[in-house]
C-alpha positions as a Python dict, from the first residue, in 0.01 Angstrom:
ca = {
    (1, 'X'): (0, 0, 0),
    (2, 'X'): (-248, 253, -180),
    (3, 'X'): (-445, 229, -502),
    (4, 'X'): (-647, 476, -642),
    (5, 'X'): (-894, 487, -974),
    (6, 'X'): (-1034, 735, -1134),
    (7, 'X'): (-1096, 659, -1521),
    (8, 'X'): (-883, 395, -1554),
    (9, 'X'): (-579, 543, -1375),
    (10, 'X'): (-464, 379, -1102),
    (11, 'X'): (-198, 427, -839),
    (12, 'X'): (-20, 228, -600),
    (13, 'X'): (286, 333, -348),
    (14, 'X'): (420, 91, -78),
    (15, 'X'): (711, 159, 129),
    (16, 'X'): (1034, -34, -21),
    (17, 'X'): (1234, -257, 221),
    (18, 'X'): (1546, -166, 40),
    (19, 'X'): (1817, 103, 91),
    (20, 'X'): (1774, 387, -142),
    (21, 'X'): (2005, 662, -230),
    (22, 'X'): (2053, 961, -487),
    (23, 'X'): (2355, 1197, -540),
    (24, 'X'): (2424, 1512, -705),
    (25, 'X'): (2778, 1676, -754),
    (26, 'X'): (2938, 1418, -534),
    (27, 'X'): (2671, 1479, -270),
    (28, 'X'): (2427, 1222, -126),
    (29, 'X'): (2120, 1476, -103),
    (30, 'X'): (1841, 1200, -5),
    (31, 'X'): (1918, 884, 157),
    (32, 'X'): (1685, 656, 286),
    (33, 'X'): (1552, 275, 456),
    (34, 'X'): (1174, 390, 409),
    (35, 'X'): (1134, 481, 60),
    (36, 'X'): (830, 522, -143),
    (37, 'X'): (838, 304, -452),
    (38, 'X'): (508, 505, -685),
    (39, 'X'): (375, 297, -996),
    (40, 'X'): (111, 443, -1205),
    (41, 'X'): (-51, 375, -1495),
    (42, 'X'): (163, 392, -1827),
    (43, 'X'): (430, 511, -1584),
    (44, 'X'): (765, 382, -1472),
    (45, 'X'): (817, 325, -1123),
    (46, 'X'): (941, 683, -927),
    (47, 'X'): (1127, 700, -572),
    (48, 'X'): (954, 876, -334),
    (49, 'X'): (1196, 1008, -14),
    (50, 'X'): (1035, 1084, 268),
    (51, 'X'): (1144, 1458, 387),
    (52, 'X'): (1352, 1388, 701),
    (53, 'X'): (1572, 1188, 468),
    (54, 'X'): (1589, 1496, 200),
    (55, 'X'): (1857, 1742, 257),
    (56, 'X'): (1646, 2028, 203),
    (57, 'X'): (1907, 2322, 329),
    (58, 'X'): (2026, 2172, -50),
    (59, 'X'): (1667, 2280, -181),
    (60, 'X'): (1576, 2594, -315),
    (61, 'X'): (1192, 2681, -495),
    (62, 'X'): (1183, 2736, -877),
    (63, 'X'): (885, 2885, -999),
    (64, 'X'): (806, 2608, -1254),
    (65, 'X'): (511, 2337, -1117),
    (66, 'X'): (289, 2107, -1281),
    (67, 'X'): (-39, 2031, -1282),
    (68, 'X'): (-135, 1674, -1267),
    (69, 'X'): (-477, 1574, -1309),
    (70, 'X'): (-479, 1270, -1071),
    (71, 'X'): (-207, 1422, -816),
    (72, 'X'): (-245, 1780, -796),
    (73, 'X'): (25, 2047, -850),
    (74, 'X'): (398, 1921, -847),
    (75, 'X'): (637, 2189, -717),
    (76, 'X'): (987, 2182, -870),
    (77, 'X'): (1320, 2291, -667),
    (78, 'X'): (1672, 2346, -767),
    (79, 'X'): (1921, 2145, -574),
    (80, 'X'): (2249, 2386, -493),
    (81, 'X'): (2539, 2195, -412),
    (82, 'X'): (2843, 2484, -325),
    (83, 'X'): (2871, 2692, -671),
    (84, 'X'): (2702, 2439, -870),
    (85, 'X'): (2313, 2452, -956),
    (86, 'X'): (2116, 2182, -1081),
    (87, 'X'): (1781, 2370, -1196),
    (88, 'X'): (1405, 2160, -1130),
    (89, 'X'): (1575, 1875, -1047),
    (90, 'X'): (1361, 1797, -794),
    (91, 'X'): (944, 1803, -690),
    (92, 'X'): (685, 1757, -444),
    (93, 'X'): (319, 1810, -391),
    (94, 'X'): (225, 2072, -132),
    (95, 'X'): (-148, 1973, -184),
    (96, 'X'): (-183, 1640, -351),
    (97, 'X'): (-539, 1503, -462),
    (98, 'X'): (-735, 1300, -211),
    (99, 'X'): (-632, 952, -395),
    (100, 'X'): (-247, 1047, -367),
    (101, 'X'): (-234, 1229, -1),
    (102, 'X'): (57, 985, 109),
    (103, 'X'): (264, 1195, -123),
    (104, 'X'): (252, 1460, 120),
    (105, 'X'): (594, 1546, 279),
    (106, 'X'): (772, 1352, 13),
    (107, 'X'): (1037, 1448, -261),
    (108, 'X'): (1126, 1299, -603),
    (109, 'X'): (1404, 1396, -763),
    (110, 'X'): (1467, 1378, -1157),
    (111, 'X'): (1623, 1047, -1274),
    (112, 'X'): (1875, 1159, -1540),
    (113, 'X'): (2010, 1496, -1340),
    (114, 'X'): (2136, 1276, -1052),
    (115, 'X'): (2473, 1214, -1085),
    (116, 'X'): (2420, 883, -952),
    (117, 'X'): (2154, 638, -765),
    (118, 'X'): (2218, 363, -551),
    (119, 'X'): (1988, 49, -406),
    (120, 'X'): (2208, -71, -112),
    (121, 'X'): (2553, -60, -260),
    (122, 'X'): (2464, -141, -599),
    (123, 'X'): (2444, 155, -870),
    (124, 'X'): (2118, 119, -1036),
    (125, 'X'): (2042, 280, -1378),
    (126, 'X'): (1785, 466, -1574),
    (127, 'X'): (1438, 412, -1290),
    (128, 'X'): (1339, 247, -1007),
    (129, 'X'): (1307, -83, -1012),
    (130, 'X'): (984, -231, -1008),
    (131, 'X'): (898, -436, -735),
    (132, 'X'): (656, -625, -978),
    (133, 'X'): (878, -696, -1237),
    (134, 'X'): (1050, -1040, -1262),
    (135, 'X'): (1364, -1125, -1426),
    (136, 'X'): (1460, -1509, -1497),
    (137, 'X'): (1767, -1622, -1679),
    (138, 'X'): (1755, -1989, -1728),
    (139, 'X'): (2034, -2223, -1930),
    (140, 'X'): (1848, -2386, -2200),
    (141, 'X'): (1857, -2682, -2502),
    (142, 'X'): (1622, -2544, -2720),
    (143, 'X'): (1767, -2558, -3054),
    (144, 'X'): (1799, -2150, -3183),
    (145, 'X'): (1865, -2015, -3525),
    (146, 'X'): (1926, -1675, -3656),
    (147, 'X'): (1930, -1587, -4007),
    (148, 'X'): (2035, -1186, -4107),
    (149, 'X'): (2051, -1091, -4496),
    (150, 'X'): (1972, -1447, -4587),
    (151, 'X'): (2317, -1591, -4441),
    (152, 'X'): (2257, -1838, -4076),
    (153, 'X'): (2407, -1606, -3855),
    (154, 'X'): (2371, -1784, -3558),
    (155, 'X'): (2294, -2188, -3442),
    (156, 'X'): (2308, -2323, -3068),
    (157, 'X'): (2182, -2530, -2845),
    (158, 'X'): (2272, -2397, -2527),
    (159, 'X'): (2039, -2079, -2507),
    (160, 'X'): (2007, -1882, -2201),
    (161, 'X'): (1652, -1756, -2211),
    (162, 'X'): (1549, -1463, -2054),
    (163, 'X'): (1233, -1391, -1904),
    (164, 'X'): (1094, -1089, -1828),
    (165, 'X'): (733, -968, -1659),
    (166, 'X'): (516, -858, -1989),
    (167, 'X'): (849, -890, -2243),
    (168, 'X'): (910, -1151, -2495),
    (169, 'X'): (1169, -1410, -2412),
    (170, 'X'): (1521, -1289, -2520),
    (171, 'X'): (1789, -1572, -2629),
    (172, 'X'): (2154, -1533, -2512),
    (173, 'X'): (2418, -1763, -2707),
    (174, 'X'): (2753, -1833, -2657),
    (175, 'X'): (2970, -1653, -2929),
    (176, 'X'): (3106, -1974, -3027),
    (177, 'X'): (2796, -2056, -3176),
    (178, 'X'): (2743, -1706, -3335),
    (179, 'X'): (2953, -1579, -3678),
    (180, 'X'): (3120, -1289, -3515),
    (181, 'X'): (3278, -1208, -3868),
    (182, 'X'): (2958, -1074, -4010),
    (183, 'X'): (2906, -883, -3684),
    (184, 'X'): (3087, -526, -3633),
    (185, 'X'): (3098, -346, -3290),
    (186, 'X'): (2926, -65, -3215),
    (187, 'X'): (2985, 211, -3014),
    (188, 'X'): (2633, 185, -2856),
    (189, 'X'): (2578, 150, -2472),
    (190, 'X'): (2260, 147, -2274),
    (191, 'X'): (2151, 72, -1955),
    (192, 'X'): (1898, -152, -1735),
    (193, 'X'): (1795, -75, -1445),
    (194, 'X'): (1753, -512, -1403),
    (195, 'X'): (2012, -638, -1664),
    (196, 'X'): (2349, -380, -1631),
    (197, 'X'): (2504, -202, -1910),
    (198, 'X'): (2458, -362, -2286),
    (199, 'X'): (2703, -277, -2565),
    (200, 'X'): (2654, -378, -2910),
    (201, 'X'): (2728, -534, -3219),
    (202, 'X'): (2579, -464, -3660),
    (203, 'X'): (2556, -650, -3938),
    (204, 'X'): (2564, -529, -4256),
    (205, 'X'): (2464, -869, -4500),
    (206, 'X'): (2214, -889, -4851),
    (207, 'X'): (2273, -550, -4875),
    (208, 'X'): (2104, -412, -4578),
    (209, 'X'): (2271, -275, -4260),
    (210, 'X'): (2096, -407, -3961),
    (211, 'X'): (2211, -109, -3663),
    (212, 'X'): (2268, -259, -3356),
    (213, 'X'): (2092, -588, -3370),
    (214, 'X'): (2297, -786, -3134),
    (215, 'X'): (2396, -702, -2776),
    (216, 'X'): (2566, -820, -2473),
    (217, 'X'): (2622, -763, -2107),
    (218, 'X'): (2991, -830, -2033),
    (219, 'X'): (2924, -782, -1680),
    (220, 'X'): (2599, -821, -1601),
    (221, 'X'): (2400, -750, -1212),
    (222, 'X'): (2386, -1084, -1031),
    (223, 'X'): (2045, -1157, -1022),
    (224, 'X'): (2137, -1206, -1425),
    (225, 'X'): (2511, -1318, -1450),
    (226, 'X'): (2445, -1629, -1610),
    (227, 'X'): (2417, -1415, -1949),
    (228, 'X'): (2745, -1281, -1879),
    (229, 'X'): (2918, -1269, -2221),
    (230, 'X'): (2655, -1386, -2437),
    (231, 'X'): (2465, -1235, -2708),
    (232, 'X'): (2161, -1208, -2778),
    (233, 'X'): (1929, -1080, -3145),
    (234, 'X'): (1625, -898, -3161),
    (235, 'X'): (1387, -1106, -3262),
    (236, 'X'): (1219, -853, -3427),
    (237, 'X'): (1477, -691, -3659),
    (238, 'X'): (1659, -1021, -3786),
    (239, 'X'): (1510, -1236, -4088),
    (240, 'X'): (1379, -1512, -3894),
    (241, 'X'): (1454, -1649, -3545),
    (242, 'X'): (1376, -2009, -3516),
    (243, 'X'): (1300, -2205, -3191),
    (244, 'X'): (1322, -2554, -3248),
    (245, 'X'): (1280, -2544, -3550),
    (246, 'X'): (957, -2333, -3555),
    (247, 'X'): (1015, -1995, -3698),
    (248, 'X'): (897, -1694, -3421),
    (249, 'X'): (656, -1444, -3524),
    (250, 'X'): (550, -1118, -3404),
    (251, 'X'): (254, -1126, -3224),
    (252, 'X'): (72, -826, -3020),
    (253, 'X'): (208, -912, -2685),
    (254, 'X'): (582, -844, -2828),
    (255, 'X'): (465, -480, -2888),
    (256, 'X'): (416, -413, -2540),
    (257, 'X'): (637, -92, -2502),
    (258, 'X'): (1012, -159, -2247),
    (259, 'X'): (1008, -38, -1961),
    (260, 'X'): (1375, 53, -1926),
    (261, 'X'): (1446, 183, -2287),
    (262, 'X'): (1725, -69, -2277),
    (263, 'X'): (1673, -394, -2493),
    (264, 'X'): (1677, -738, -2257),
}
């Protein structure tokens, strides 16, 4: 493990236990059992491959770097897989700072131009999963109620609550307890790199179209599957959310910005 500071930033990189992959065009260009997993401050997490686990005869230099005030100069390289070129999609540091020297002789490789990344044999989506980050799903009796446009949209008693490092709670409910009639599907998907892949559900109610307020994992990852098939509101776009009877209000902590750009 490694920390640095310097003005508040800080940086920490340990080696990752777990099987790490990434593919482009049908090719598995870096695949390895001693990854760097990089946090940084008001970053998300970033694989770091060591370079004997890089297929670098794939690699070829661009002439775009970056400069990075606590790391030094990142240099980007196309990745050319037969005919087909996928431009900057990866970088290193030839000469990182003092506090991030263990970067030396690593490559990263940019999250969305993969065609696909894998921990073990399980497809994971949008960044690296943070070693640091908990997730909890635990079957409930608290007594939840949703009201959208005025009308109770949803009342149960068998909650799954979901808890998340630095999130707000999140309340999944079976659809029996939900009115699906004043809900429409949409044709919204997005992924977690902790959860799976969401799809969702509006309501349009009191005159006011609430966009995607509900979602669902149909098949969840396993750490989570007990909120397979339930739904769950955003607390902070419905009318009220109450939690045994006490209505939930926004407080500072809920503002804390997600991680995965996915909701929980």
């Amino acid at each position: 493990m490694r920390d640095g500071d310097r003005t508040g930033w800080q940086i920490r990189a340990e080696v990752s236990p777990r099987w790490i992959r990434v593919q482009f065009a049908g090719v598995t260009v870096a695949d390895s059992k001693k990854v760097l997993i990089v946090t940084e401050t008001g970053k998300l997490p970033v694989y770091y491959f060591p370079k004997e686990d890089v297929r670098t005869d794939l690699l070829t230099p661009s002439v775009h770097t970056e400069e990075h005030a606590n790391k030094g100069e990142a240099l980007y390289w196309h990745i050319q897989i037969g005919d087909t070129i996928i431009e900057r999609a990866a970088w290193s540091y030839a000469r990182p700072s003092a506090e991030t020297e263990f970067l030396n002789d690593y490559f990263s490789f940019v999250w969305k131009k993969a065609e696909a990344w894998y921990e073990e044999e399980e497809e994971i989506f949008v960044h690296a999963r943070d070693p640091y980050s908990r997730v909890d799903a635990i079957p409930s009796s608290r007594h939840i109620q949703v009201y959208i446009g005025g009308e109770l949209v949803a009342d149960s008693r068998r909650p799954v609550v979901l808890y998340e490092t630095g999130l707000t709670p999140r309340y999944y409910l079976p659809k029996e307890d939900i009115r699906l009639d004043l809900l429409s599907p949409s044709d919204s998907l997005t992924r977690c790199p902790y959860k799976g892949i969401a799809s969702y559900w509006s309501a349009a109610l009191g005159g006011k179209t609430y966009k995607d307020v509900v979602w669902s994992y149909a098949q969840p990852l396993p750490e989570v599957h007990e909120i397979a098939g339930l739904l769950s509101f955003y607390n902070e776009e419905v009318d009220a959310l109450y939690i045994d009877g006490e209505q939930w209000l926004l407080q500072e902590k809920d503002r804390l910005p997600y991680k995965s750009i996915a909701p929980q």
